[in-house]
C-alpha positions in Angstrom: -2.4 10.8 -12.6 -4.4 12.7 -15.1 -7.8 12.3 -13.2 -5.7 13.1 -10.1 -4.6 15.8 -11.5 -8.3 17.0 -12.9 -9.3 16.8 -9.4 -6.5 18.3 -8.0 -6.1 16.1 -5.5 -2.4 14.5 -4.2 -2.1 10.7 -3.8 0.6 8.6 -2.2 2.2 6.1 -4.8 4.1 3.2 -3.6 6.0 1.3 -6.2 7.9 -2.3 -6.8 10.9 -1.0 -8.8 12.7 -4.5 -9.2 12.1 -7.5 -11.8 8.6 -7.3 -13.4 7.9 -11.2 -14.2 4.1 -10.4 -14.7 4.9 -11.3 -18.4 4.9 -14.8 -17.9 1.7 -16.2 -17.7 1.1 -16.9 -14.0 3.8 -15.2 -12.7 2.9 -14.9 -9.2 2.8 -18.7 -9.2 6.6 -19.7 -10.7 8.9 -21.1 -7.5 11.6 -18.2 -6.7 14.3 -20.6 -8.0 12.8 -21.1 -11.4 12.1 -16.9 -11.7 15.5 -16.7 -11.1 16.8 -17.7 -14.6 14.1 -16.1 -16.6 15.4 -12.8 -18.0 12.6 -9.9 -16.5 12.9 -6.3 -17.3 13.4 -4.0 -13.9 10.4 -1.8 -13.3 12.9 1.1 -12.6 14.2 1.0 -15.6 11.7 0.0 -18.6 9.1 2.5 -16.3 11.4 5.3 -15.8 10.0 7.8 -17.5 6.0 7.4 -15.9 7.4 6.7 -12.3 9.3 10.0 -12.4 6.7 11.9 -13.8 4.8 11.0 -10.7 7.5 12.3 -8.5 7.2 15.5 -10.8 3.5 15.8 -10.4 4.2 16.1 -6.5 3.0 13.0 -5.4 3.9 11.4 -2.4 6.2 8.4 -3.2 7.2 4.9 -1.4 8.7 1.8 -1.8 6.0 -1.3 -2.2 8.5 -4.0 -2.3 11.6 -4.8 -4.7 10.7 -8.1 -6.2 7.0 -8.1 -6.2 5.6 -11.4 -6.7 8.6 -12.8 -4.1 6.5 -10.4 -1.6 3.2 -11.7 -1.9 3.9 -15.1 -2.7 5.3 -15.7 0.9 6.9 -12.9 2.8 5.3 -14.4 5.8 7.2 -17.1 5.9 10.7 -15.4 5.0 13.5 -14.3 7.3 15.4 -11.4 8.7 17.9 -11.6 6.3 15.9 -12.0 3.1 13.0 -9.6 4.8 16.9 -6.5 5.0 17.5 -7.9 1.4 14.5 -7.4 -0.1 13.7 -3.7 1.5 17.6 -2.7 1.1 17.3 -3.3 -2.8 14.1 -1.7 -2.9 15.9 1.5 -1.3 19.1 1.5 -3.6 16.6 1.5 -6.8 14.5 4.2 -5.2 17.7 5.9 -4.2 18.8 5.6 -7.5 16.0 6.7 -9.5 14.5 9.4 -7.3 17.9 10.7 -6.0 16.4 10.3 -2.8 15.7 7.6 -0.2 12.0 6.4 0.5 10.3 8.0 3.9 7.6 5.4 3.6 6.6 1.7 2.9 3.5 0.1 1.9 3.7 -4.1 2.3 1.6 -5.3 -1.2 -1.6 -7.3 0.0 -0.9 -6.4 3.2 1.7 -9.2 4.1 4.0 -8.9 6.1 6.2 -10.7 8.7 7.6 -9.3 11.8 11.1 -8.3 10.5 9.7 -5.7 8.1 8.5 -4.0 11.2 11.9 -4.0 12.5 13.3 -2.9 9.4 10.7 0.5 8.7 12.3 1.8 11.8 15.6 0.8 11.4 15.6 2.4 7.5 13.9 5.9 9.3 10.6 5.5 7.4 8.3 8.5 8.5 5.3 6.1 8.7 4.3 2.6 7.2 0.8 1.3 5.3 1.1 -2.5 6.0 -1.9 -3.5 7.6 -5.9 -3.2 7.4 -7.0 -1.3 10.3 -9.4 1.5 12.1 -6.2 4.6 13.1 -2.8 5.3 13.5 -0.7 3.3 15.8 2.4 1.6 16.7 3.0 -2.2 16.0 4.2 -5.2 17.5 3.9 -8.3 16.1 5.7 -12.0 17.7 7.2 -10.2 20.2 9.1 -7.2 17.8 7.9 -3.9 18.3 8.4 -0.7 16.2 8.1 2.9 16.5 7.1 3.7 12.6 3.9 4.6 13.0 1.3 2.3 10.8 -1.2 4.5 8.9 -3.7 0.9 8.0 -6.2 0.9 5.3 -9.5 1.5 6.9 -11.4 0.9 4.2 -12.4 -2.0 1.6 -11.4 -2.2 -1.7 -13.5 -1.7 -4.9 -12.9 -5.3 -5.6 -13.9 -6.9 -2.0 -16.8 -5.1 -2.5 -17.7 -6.1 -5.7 -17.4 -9.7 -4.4 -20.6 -8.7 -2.2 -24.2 -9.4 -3.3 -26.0 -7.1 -5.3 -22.8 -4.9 -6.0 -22.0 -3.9 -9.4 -20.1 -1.7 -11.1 -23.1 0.7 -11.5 -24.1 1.3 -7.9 -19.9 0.1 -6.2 -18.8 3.8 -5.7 -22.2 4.6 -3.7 -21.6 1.6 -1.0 -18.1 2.9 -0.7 -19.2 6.3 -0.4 -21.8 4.8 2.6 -19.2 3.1 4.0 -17.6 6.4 4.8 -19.7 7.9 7.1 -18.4 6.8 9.6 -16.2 9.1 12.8 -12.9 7.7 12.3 -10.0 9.1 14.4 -7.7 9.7 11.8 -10.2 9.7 8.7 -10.4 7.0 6.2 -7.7 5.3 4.3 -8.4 3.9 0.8 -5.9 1.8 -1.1 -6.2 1.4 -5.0 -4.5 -0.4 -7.5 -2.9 1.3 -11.0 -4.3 -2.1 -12.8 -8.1 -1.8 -11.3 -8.7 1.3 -10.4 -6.4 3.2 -12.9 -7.7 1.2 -15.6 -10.6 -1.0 -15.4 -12.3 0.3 -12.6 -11.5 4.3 -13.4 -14.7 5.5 -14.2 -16.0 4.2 -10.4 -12.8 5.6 -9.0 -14.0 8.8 -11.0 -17.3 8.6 -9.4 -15.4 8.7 -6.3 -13.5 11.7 -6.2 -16.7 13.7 -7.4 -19.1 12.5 -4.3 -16.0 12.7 -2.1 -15.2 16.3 -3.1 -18.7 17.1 -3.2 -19.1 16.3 0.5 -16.7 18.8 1.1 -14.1 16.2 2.7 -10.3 17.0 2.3 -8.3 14.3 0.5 -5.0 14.0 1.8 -1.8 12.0 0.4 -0.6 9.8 3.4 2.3 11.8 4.1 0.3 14.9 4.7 -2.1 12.9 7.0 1.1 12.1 8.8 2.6 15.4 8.8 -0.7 16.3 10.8 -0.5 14.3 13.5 3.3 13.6 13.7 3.6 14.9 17.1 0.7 13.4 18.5 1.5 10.3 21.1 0.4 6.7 19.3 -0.6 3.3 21.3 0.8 0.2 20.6 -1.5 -2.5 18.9 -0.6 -6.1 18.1 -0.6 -6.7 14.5 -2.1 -10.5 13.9 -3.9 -12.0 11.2 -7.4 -11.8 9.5 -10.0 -12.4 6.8 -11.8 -9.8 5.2 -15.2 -10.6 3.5 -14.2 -11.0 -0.6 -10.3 -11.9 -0.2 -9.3 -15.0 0.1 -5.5 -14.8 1.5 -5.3 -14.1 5.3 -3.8 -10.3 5.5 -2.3 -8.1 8.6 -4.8 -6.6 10.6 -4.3 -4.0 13.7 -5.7 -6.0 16.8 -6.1 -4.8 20.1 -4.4 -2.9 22.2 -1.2 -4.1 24.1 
């Protein structure tokens, strides 16, 4: 927030606000039934204070999941039911905290499962990050459809790129940088972590903002890239499943067309 703030440019934050079981080593890996008797702090409660003052800076904010690890572990798999649980407890601790619902959703690691796309229009989300993808569309995936537009991540992350040969940390923000000279029809979308890029990996985010800036670009947070084309007719695209070079999982990626 402080190099945000230095640059004066306005992000979107999404945030897990339920149990936080990251302090057990391996977390991610514990089976949901054995998680479920070991005592975890709630984000939107031991975190108040920082995730408010992100709201105060006049950030964009969103909802990433409630139980994070639960979402990444195997959302795929999960059903309509647990899919409306998971999103509906995420709201009521947004709710709670914010004093105001979420507009927008972000699925972490970019899993998702065909209910959630149900559910983002259901809840009234302005617009949804789930998936990689090239511009902003409507989705369907397994036959359920959506009108919540999808805003995707168009570009990779610093850490799929650092998985690339003769990448560093030295020379990482200037193949990002080239990877952004592209004409996209909606810009380019770049998704960051608070753990890598906030901490590890802030200098190159830092590097970032200075070339990006410096090429006379305008950063937008995702709700005021939605805000400008919110009137704008969208196609439907099937959402399916993909690789990209330096991740291993499969993740959501906008595919042709209907």
């Amino acid at each position: 927030m402080r190099l945000l703030d230095e640059h004066q440019v306005k992000a979107t934050f999404f945030f897990s606000l339920g149990p936080d079981y990251s302090r057990y080593p391996f977390g991610d890996q514990i089976p949901r039934l054995v998680r479920r008797h070991l005592p975890a702090p709630l984000i939107s409660k031991r975190c108040r204070s920082n995730l408010l003052a992100v709201a105060d800076a006049g950030h964009d904010i969103g909802i990433a999941s409630y139980t994070a690890s639960d979402w990444h572990q195997d959302v795929a798999f999960q059903s309509a039911d647990w899919t409306y649980s998971e999103l509906a407890f995420a709201c009521e601790a947004f709710t709670d905290l914010f004093g105001k619902a979420p507009h927008c959703f972000a699925a972490l690691g970019w899993q998702v499962n065909p209910h959630l796309f149900s559910e983002e229009e259901e809840l009234g989300f302005d617009f949804a990050s789930d998936v990689r993808g090239q511009h902003i569309f409507l989705p369907e995936s397994q036959g359920v459809s959506s009108n919540c537009p999808q805003i995707p991540t168009t570009l990779p992350t610093l850490d799929e790129l650092l998985a690339q040969e003769g990448i560093d940390e030295e020379n990482l923000h200037q193949y990002l940088y080239a990877a952004c000279q592209r004409i996209m029809p909606n810009g380019e979308v770049f998704s960051l972590s608070a753990e890598r890029e906030g901490i590890e990996l802030l200098e190159v985010f830092e590097r970032l903002l200075v070339m990006w800036k410096g090429g006379q670009w305008e950063i937008k947070s995702l709700g005021e890239l939605y805000n400008s084309i919110a009137d704008a007719p969208l196609k439907r695209h099937l959402v399916g499943w993909g690789t990209v070079y330096g991740r291993a999982e499969h993740i959501a990626i906008q595919s042709t067309r209907k």
